[in-house]
C-alpha positions as CSV (number, residue, x, y, z in Angstrom):
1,X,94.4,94.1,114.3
2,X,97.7,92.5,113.9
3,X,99.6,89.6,112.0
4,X,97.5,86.8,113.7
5,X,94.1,88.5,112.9
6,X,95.3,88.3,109.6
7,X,96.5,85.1,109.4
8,X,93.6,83.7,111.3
9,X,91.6,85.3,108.9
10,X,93.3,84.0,105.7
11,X,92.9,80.4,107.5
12,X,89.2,81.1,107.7
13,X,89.0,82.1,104.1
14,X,90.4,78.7,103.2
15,X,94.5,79.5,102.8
16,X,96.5,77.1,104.8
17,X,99.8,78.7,106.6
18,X,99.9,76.3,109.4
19,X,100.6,72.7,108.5
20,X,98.9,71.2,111.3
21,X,95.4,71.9,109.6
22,X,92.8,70.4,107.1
23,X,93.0,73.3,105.0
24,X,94.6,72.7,101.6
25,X,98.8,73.4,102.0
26,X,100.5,76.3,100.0
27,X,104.0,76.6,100.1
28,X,106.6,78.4,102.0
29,X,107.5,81.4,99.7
30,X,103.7,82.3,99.8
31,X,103.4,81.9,103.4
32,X,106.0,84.3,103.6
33,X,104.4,87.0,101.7
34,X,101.3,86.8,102.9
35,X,102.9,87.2,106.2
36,X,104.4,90.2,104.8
37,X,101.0,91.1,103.7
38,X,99.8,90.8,107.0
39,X,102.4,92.7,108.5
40,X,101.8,95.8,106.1
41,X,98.1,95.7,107.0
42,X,98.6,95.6,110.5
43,X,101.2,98.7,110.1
44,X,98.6,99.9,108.1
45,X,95.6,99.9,110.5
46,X,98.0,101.0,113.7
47,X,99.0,103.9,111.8
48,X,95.2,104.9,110.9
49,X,94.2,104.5,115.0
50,X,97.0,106.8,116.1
51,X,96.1,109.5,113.4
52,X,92.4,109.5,114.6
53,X,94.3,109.7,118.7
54,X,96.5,112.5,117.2
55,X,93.1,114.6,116.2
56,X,91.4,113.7,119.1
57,X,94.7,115.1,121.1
58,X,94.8,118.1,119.2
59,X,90.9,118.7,120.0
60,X,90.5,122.1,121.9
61,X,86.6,121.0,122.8
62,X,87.4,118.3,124.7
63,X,88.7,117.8,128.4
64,X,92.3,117.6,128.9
65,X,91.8,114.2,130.2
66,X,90.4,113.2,127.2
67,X,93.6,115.1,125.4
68,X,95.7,113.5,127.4
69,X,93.8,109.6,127.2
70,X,94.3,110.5,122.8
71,X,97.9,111.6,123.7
72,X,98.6,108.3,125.8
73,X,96.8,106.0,123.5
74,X,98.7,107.6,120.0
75,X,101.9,107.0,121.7
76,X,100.8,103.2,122.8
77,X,99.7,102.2,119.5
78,X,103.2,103.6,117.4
79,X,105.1,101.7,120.2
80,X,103.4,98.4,119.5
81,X,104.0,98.7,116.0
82,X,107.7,99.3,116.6
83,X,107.7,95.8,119.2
């Protein structure tokens, strides 16, 4: 998930953040929190993936390719949320 997930989604739901559509407008200060919104949320959801990677790299069960994929992916997923 990230900002234009949300966004799409509010769009879908019937707020308009794009001025180009049919949707009903809203203004500019509450575009720009439920931007922020999105942001959050996004954060939000990144942070809960890597934490279920870090487990899964921490897993003494598994196969150290599948340690290492967790590993890779944890690390991938933090660094897009940084971009």
């Amino acid at each position: 998930m990230n900002n234009n997930h949300i966004i799409d989604w509010a769009e879908k739901c019937g707020i308009n953040i794009h001025t180009s559509s049919n949707l009903p407008q809203i203004d500019g200060e509450l575009v720009n929190t439920l931007k922020k919104f999105a942001e959050y949320s996004a954060k939000y959801e990144r942070q809960l993936c890597a934490k279920i990677c870090d487990s899964q790299a921490q897993d003494e069960t598994e196969s150290d390719i599948w340690t290492g994929c967790a590993k890779l992916l944890s690390k991938r997923i933090r660094a897009r949320g940084q971009a």
